[in-house]
TORMAR-136849 format. One record per residue: residue number from 1; residue in one letter; x, y, z of N, C-alpha, C in turn. Coordinates in pm, 1 decimal. Each point is the difference from the previous one (the first is absolute). Example, Ala and Ser with C-alpha at 12.3 -4.5 7.8 and 13.67 -1.06 7.14 Angstrom:
<kelos>
+-----+----+----------+----------+----------+----------+----------+----------+----------+----------+----------+
|   i | aa |     n_px |     n_py |     n_pz |    ca_px |    ca_py |    ca_pz |     c_px |     c_py |     c_pz |
+-----+----+----------+----------+----------+----------+----------+----------+----------+----------+----------+
|   1 |  a |   1319.0 |   -569.0 |    780.0 |    -89.0 |    119.0 |      0.0 |     90.0 |    120.0 |      0.0 |
|   2 |  s |    -35.0 |    105.0 |    -72.0 |     82.0 |    119.0 |      6.0 |    -77.0 |    109.0 |     73.0 |
+-----+----+----------+----------+----------+----------+----------+----------+----------+----------+----------+
</kelos>
This chain:
<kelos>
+-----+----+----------+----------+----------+----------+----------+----------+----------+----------+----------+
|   i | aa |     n_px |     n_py |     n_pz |    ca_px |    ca_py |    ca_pz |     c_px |     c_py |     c_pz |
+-----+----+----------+----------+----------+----------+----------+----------+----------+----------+----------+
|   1 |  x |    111.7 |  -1013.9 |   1411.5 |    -80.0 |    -25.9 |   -116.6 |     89.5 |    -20.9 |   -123.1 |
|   2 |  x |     95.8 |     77.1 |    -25.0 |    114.6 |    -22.4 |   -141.2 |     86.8 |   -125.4 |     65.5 |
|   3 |  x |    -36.2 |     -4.0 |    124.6 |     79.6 |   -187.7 |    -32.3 |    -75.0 |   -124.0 |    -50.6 |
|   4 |  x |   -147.4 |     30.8 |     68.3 |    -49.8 |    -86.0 |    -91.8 |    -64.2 |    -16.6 |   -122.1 |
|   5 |  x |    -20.4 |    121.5 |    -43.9 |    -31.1 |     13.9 |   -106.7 |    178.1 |    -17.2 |   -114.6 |
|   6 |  x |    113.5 |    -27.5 |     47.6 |    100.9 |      5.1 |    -82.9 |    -18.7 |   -184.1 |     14.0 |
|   7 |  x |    -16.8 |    -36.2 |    126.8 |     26.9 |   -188.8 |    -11.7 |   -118.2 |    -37.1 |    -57.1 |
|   8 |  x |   -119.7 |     70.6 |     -4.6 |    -95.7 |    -21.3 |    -92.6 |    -60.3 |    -28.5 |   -162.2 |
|   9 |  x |    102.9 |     75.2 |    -19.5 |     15.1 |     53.4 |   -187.2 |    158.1 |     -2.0 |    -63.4 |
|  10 |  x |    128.1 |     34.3 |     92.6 |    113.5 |    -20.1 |    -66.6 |    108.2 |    -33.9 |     98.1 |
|  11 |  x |     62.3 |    -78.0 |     94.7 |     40.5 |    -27.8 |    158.2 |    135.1 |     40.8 |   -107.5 |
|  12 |  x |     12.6 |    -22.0 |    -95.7 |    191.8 |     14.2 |    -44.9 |     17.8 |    159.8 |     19.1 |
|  13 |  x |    -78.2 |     75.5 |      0.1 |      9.0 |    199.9 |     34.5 |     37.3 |     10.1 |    138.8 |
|  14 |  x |      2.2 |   -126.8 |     64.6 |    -11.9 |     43.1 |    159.0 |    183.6 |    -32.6 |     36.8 |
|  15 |  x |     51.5 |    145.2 |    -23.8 |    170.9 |    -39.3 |     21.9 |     16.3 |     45.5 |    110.2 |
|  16 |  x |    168.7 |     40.1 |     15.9 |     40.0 |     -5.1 |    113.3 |    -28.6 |    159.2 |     32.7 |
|  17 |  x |    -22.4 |    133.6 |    -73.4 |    -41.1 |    132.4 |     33.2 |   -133.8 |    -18.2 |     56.9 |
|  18 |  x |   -143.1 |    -73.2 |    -57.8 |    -93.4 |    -36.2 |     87.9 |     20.4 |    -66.5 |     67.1 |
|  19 |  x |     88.9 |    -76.5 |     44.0 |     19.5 |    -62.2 |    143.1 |     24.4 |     85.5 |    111.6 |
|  20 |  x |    140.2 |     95.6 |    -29.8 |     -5.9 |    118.4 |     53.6 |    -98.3 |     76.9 |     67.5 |
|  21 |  x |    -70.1 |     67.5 |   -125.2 |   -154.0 |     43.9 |     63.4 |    -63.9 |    -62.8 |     93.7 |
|  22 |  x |     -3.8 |   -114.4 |     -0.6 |   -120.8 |   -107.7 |     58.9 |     76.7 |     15.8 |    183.3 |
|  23 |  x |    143.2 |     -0.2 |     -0.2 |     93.1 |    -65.4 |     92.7 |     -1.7 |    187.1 |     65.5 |
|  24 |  x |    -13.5 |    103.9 |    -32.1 |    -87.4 |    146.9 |     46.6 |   -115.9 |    -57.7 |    120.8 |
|  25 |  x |    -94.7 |    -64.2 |      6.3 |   -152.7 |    -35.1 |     34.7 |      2.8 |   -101.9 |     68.2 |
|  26 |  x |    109.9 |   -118.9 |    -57.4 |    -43.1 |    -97.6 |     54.8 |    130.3 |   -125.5 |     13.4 |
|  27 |  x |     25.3 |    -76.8 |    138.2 |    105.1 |    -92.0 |     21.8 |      0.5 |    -35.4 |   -144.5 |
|  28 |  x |    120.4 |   -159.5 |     30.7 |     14.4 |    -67.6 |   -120.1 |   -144.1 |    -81.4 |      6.3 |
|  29 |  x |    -10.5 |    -61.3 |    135.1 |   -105.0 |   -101.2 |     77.8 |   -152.6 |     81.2 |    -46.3 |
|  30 |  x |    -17.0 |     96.3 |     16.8 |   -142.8 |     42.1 |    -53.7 |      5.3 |     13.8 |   -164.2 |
|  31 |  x |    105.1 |     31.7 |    -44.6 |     14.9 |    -48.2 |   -195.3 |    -46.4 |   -123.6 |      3.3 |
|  32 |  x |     55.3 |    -68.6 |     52.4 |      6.8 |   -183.8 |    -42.9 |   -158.0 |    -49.5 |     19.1 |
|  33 |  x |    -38.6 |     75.4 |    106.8 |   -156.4 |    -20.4 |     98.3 |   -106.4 |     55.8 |   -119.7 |
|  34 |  x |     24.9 |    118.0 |    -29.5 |   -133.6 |     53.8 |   -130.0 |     51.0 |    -23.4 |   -113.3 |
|  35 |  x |     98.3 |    -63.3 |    -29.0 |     30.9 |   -100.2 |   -146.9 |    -32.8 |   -135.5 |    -15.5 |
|  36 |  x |     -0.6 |    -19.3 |    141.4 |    -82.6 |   -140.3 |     11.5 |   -199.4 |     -2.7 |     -2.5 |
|  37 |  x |    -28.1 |    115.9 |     88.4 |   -108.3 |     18.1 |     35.2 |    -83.0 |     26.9 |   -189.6 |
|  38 |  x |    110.1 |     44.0 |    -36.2 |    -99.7 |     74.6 |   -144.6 |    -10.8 |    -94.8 |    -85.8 |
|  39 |  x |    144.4 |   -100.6 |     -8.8 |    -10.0 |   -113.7 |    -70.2 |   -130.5 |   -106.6 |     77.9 |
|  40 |  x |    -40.3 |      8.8 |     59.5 |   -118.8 |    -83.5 |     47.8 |   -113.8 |     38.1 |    -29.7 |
|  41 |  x |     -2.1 |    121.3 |    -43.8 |   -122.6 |     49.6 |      2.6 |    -37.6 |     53.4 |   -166.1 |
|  42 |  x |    143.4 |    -34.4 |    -52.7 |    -17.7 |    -37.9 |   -139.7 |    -71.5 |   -115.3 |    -78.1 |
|  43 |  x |     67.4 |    -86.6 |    127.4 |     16.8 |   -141.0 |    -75.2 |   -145.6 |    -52.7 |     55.5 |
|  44 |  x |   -108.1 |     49.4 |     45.4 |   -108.9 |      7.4 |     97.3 |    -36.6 |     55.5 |    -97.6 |
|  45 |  x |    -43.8 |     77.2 |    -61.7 |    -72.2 |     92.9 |   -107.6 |     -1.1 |    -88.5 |   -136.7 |
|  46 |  x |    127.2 |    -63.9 |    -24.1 |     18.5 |    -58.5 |   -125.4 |    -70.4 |   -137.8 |     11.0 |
|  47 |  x |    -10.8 |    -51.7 |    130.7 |    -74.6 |   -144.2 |     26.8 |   -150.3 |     -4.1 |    -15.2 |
|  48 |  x |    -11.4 |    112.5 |     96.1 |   -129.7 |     96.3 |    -65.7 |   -101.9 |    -46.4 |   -157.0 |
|  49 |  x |    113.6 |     62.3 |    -66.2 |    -49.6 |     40.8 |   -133.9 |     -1.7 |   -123.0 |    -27.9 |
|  50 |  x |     95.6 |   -104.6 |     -6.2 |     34.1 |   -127.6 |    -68.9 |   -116.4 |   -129.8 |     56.8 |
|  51 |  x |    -37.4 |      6.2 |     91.2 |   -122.6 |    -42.2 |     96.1 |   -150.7 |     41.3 |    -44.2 |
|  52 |  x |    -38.4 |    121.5 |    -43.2 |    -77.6 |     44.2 |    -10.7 |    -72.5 |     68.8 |    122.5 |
|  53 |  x |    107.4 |     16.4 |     91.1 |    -64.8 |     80.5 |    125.7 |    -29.9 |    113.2 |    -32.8 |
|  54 |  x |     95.1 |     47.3 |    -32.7 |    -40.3 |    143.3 |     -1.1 |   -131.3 |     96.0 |    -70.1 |
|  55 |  x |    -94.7 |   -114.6 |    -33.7 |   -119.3 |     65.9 |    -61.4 |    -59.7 |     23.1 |     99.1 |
|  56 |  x |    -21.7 |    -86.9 |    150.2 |    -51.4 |     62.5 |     76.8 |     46.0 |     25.3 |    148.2 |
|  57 |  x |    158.4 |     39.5 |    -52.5 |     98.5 |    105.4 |    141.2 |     47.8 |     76.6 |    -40.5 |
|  58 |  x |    -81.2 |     94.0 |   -164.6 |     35.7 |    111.3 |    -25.1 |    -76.0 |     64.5 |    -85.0 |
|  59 |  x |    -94.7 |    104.0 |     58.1 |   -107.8 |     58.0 |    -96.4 |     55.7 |    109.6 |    -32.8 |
|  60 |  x |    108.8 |     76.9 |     22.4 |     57.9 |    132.3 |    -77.9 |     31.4 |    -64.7 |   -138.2 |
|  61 |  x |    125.5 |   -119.4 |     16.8 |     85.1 |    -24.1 |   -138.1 |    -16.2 |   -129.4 |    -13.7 |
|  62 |  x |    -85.3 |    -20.3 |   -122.4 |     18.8 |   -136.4 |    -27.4 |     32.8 |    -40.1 |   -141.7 |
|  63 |  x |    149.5 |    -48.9 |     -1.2 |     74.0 |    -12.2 |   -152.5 |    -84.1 |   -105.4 |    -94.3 |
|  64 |  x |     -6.2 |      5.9 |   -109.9 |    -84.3 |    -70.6 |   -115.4 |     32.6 |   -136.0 |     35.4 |
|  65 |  x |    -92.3 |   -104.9 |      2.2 |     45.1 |   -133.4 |    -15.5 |     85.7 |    -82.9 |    -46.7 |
|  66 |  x |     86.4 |    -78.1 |     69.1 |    125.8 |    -91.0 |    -63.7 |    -32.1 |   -103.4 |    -59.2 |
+-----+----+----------+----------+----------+----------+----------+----------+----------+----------+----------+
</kelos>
């Protein structure tokens, strides 16, 4: 969750001591795999919004109109 929430909001915090951490849990190959996976599912959320999907593929959060 603090990885994607760091490539989410500030990716330059994500150094080489959280790499460390990350490299505790998980190969290099599963880093690369849920840095990819999260960036998709960013960039899926943001198409979302920019589309106007997301008024109706998200009834919890729906950000003010663009």
């Amino acid at each position: 969750m603090r990885f994607a929430e760091k490539l989410a909001t500030d990716f330059r915090t994500v150094d080489e001591a959280f790499v460390r951490e990350l490299r505790e849990h998980f190969s290099n190959a599963e880093i690369a795999e849920l840095g990819l996976m999260i960036g998709q599912y960013m960039a899926l959320g943001r198409m979302l919004v920019i589309s106007g999907g997301h008024k109706g593929a998200c009834e919890i959060y729906t950000p003010p109109d663009l």
